[in-house]
N, C-alpha and C positions, 0 to 999 in steps of 0.2 A: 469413537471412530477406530475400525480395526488398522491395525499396522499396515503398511505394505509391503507384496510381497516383495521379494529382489527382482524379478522382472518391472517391475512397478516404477520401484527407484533407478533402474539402468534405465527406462523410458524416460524418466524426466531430465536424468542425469545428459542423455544424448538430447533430450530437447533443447537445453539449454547450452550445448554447445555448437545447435544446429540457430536456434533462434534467440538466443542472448547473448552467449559471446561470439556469435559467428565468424565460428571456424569453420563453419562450410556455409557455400553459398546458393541459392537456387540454381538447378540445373545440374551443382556438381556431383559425383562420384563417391559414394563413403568407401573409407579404406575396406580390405577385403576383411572377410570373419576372423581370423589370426589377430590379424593386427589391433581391430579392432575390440574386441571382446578382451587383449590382453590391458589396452589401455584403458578400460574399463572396468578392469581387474574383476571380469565375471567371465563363466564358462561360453560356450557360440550358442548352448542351447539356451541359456536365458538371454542374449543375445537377439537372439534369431523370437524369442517371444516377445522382445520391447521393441525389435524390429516392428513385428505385425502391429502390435498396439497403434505404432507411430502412422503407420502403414494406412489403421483405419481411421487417424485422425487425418490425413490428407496431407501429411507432414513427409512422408517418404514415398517412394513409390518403385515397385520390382520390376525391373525387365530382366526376363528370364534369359540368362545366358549369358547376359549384361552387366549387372548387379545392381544394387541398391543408390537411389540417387533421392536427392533433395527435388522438391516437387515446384515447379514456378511460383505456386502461392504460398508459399509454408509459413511461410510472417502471417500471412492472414488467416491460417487455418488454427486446429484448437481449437476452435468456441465449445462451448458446452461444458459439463462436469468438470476436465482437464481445464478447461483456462481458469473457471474461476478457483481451483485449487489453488494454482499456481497463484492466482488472485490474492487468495487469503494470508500466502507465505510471505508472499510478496509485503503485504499490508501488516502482519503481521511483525516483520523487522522494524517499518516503519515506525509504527505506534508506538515500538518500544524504546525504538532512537526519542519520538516525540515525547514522552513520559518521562527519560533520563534530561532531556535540555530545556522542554519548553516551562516547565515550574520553576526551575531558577533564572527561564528569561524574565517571567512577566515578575519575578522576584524584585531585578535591576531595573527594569520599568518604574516598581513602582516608586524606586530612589532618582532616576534618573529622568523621568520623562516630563519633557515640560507642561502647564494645565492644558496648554493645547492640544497636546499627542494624547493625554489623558480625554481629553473630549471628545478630540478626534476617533479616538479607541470605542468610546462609551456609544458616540454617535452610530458608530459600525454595528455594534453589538445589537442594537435596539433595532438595526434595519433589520437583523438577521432574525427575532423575534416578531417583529414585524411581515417578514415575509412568510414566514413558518404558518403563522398565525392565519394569512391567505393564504395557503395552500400553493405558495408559487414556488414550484419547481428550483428557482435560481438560487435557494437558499443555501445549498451547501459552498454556490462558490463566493458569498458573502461572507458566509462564513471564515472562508480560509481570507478572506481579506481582513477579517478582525483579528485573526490570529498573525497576520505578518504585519499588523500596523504595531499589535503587542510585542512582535518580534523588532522591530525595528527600534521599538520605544526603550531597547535594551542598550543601546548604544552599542553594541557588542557586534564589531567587522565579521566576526565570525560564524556567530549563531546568525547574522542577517544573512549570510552569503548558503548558508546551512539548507533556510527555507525553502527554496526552488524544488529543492528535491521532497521535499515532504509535503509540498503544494501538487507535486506529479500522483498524487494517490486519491483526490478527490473523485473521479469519478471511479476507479474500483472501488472506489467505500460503496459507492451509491450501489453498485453492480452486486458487491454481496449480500446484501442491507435484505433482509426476510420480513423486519421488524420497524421498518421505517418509521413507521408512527413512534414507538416506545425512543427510535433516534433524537425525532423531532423534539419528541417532550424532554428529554432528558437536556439536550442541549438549549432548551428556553431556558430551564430552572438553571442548568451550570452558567448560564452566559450573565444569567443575573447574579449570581451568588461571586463572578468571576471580577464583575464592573463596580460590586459592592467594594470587595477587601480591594482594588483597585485606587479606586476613587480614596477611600480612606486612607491611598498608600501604606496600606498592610501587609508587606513584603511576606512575613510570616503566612497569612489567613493567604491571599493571592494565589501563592505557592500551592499550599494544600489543596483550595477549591482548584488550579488546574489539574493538579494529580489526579482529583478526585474527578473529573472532567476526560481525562485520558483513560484512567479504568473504566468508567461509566459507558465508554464509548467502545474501548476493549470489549467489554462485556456483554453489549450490544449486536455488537457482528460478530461476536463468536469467535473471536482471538485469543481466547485464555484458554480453549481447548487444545487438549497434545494433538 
C-alpha cells in the first residue's frame, strides 16, 4: 500500500478530532484557515485539500462566506474505503494489545482455573466450531465469549476489566474479513489446538497455541501490512 500523502494524514488527523475526540460538534464552526492549519502544523493549502476530501465524505460542509462547519450526520457518515481504513488501524492496535495479554491469560488459566471453568471454557470452544461448521453467522460473537470465559479463568482483576474493550472490535473484524472462509478454518483448528494444551493445563503449549492464534488471525485480515 502506497504511503499517504500529507493531505491524506491532515484528513484523518481532523477526522478524528471531529469524530473521535470530538472537539467539534455537529452544526459547529471549524476555526478559520490560520488558526487551523497552524494547529495542524500543515500549510492552508494542504489544509484546504483535507478540507475537500472530508467535504466529499459528508463529514464537512462549505457555506460560502460562512466557512466550514461539521455537517448533522458526520458520526454517521465515512462509510466506504475511509472507514474501513480507519477499521483496520483501529483493529490493528487492538490485536496487538491482544497478542501482548491474551497468551499469558490463558497461561494463568491453565494454573488457576477450576475443572469447571475449564469445561465451561472447552464447552464454548466446541459451540464455536460447532456453529462455524453450520454456517451460522453468530460465530464470531461465541467466539469472543470463549475467549472472555478464558479471560476470566485468569483470575487476574485486571486483564478481566481489559476485555470490554477488545470484545468492542468483533464486528470490524467481520467488516474487513475478504477471507472469511480461511478465518473460519483457521479458527476451528486454533480453538482445538487452544482446548488441547488447556485441558492438559499446559501453561507453556496454551500460551504458544494463542500466540499462534493471534498471528493466524493478524494474518488473515491483513494486519501485519505497513
Amino acid at each position: 500500500m502506497a504511503a499517504k500523502s500529507l493531505a491524506e494524514r491532515t484528513a484523518d488527523a481532523l477526522y478524528d478530532m471531529i469524530v473521535t475526540e470530538k472537539a467539534f460538534l455537529p452544526g459547529d464552526k471549524l476555526p478559520n484557515e490560520n488558526e487551523l492549519s497552524e494547529r495542524l502544523g500543515v500549510s492552508r493549502a494542504t489544509l484546504r485539500e483535507a478540507i475537500r476530501s472530508l467535504v466529499a465524505q459528508g463529514i464537512l460542509k462549505v457555506h460560502r462566506g460562512k466557512g466550514t462547519f461539521i455537517t448533522d450526520n458526520a458520526y454517521e457518515n465515512g462509510f466506504g474505503f475511509s472507514k474501513l481504513e480507519r477499521a483496520r488501524v483501529r483493529l490493528k492496535d487492538l490485536y496487538e494489545m491482544r497478542l501482548i495479554f491474551e497468551p499469558q491469560c490463558i497461561a494463568l488459566a491453565c494454573v488457576r482455573a477450576s475443572d469447571e471453568e475449564v469445561e465451561r471454557i472447552c464447552g464454548q470452544g466446541n459451540k464455536v466450531i460447532r456453529e462455524i461448521q453450520a454456517r451460522d453467522a453468530a460465530w464470531p460473537e461465541s467466539d469472543q465469549q470463549f475467549h472472555m470465559l478464558i479471560n476470566k479463568a485468569s483470575h487476574n482483576e485486571f486483564m478481566i476489566q481489559l476485555f470490554p474493550i477488545i470484545n468492542s472490535a468483533v464486528h470490524e473484524t467481520m467488516e474487513i474479513a475478504n477471507n472469511q472462509k480461511v478465518l473460519e478454518e483457521l479458527t476451528v483448528a486454533d480453538n482445538r489446538l487452544i482446548m488441547e494444551f488447556l485441558t492438559r493445563r499446559d501453561a507453556k503449549g496454551a500460551s504458544c497455541a494463542l500466540n499462534l492464534h493471534m498471528r493466524h488471525t493478524i494474518n488473515a485480515l491483513g494486519l501485519d501490512k505497513k
